[in-house]
N, C-alpha and C positions, 0 to 999 in steps of 0.2 A: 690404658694410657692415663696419664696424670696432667690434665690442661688446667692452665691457667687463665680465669676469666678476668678482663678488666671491664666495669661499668659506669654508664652515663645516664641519669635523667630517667623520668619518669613516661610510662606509657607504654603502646603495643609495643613488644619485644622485636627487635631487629637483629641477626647476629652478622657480625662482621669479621671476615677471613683475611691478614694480611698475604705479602709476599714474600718471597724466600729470601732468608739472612733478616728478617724483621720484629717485629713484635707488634702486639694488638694497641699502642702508643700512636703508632702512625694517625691512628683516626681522629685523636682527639682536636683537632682542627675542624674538621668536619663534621664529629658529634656536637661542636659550641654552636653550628650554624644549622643543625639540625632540633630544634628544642621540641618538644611534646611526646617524644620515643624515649625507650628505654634502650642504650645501646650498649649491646654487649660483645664487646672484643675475646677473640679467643686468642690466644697464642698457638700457633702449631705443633706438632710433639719435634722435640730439638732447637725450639724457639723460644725465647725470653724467658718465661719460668716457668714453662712444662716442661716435665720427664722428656727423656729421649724421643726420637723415631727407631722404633726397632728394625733391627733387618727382618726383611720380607713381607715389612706391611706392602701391603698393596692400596690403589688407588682406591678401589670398594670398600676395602677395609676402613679405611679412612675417613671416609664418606661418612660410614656406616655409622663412625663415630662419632662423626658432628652431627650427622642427624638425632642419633638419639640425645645427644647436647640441647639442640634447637628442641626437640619435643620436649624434656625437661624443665627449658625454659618458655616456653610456650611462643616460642619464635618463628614463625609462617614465612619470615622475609630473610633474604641471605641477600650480604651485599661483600663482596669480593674483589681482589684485584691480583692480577698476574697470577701465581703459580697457584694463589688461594682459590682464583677463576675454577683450573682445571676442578679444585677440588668442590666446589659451588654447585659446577654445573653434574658432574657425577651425584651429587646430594638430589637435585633435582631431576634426571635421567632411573633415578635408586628409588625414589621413596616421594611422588607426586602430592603424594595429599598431605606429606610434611610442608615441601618448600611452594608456597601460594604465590609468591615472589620474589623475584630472582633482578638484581643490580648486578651486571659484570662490567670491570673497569680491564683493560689492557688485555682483551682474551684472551685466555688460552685453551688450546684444546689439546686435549692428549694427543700424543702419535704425529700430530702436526710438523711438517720440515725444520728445523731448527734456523732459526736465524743463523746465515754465514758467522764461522769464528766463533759461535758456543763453545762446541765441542773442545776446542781447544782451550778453551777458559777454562771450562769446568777440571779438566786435564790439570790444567797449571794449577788452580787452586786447591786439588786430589793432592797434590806433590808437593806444593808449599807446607798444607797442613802437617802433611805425614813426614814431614820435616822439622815440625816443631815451630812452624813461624809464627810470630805474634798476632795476635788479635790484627792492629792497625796494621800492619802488613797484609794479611791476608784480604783485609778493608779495602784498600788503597790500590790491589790488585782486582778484587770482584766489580769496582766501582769504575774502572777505565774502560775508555771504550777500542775497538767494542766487543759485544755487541754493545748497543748505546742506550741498554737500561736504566743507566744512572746520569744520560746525558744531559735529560731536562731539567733536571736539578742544579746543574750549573747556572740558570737564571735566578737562581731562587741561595745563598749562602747563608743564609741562616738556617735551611731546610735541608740541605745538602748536609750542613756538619754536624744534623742533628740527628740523619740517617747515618753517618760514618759512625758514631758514637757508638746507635744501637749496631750495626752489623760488626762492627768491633769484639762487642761482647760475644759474639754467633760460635759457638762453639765448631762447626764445622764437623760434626762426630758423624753423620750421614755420609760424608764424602770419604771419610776412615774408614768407615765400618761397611758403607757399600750400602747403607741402606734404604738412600737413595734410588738405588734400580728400580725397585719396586715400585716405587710413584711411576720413572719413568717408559717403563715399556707397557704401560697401558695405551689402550687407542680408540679413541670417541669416533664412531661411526655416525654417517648419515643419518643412519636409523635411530642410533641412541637422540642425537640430536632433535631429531624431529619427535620423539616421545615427549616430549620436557612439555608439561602441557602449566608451568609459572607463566605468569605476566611477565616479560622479560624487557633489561634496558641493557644494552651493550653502550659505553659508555670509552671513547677513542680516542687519543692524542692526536691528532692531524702530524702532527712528529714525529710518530712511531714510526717502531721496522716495520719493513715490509708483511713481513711473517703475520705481524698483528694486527695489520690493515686489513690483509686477506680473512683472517679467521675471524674476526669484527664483521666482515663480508657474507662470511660463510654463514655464521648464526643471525644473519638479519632473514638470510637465502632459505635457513631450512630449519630455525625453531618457528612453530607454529605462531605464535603471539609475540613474536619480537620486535622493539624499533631498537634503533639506534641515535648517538648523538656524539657529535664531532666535536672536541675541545680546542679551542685555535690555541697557537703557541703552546702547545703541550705534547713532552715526548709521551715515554712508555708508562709512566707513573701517574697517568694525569691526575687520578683522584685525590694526591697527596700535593701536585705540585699547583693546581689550578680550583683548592677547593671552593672558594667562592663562586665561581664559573658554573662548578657542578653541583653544587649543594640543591639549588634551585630544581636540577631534572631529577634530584634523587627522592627529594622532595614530593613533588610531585607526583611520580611513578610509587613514591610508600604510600600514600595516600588514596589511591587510584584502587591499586593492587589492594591493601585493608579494605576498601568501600565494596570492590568485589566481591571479596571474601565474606563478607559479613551479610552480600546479597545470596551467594550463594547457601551458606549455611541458612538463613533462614527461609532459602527457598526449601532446605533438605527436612526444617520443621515439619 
């Protein structure tokens, strides 16, 4: 795979996972209010300016990839949001003594019930593409609700038209080409879950669907070292639409998490 890194600022290495139709740009609000890290956005493969998603990668596969990304970069810390989530928490279920800490914003977990009316988006958006429709069209159709992904963003219209822009550009070639499935018929078990032995912060729109309140629930219930924190007035996106709110628990929790790590490794002296 061919990724595309975009970087912020000096210090421990953070890497940062957006969500689907997006690119690693979202965070740069977040990185201006996070100073003394060094933050590195990835693009996903079929995202902003990485190569494709091939058909048949799988969810592991993928993982497999950001992991060795983050060991490269000497990145301990994954901080993620929505579909980047699913792929966060497989990095940390995969390869423990890679991710030391783990930020999930808008969880997801593989195999999880879908929010009512996905299915049928994703449908429509399969059909529009393979129709030839334009960028902003297919924009304007992924960003309606619902389901009500893109609902919190209506508060926010300078952020809203800034996300239209980028998923604009989103080539859509996974939904073409089917390559897609492969992310999706994976499924995070109990068991994986409760592996994941990161410092964990699940991180929650109080706005959110249901679907995502539950699984916010679920990995408070059954990763080992997790808390959680409630974002007021924020849908499914909170990390991008309420980051002043959250910069402070992300904060916090990298700092926490590095102080850890660094008791640990010199316990291993």
């Amino acid at each position: 795979m061919t990724l595309h890194l975009r970087t912020h600022g000096d210090g421990l290495a953070v890497l940062w996972i957006h969500g689907y139709t997006m690119d690693s740009s979202v965070w740069e609000r977040l990185w201006a209010l996070l100073p003394g890290w060094r933050h590195i956005g990835v693009d996903l493969p079929g995202h902003g300016r990485s190569g494709p998603l091939a058909p048949g990668t799988s969810l592991t596969m993928l993982a497999a990839e950001l992991t060795e990304l983050a060991r490269a970069e000497s990145a301990s810390m994954v901080v993620a949001e929505s579909i980047g989530s699913m792929v966060a928490l497989q990095m940390a279920i995969d390869d423990p003594r890679t991710v030391r800490g783990l930020i999930i914003g808008s969880p997801t977990i593989a195999g999880a019930p879908p929010e009512p009316g996905t299915g049928d988006h994703y449908r429509a958006l399969a059909m529009l593409a393979r129709r030839g429709a334009t960028g902003e069209e297919l924009a304007d159709l992924w960003m309606t609700s619902p389901p009500d992904i893109f609902r919190g963003t209506e508060r926010h219209p300078a952020l809203r038209a800034g996300l239209r822009a980028i998923v604009a550009r989103h080539t859509w070639r996974e939904l073409r080409d089917g390559a897609m499935y492969g992310l999706s018929r994976h499924v995070h078990t109990a068991e994986d879950l409760s592996g994941i032995h990161a410092a964990t912060l699940v991180v929650a729109g109080d706005e959110d669907m249901a679907t995502f309140r539950a699984s916010a629930e679920l990995l408070r219930a059954t990763v080992p070292r997790c808390r959680t924190v409630t974002v007021p007035a924020a849908g499914h996106l909170c990390m991008i639409e309420r980051p002043e709110t959250v910069a402070p628990h992300i904060g916090t929790h990298l700092r926490l998490a590095a102080m850890e790590e660094a008791h640990a490794d010199s316990r291993a002296l």
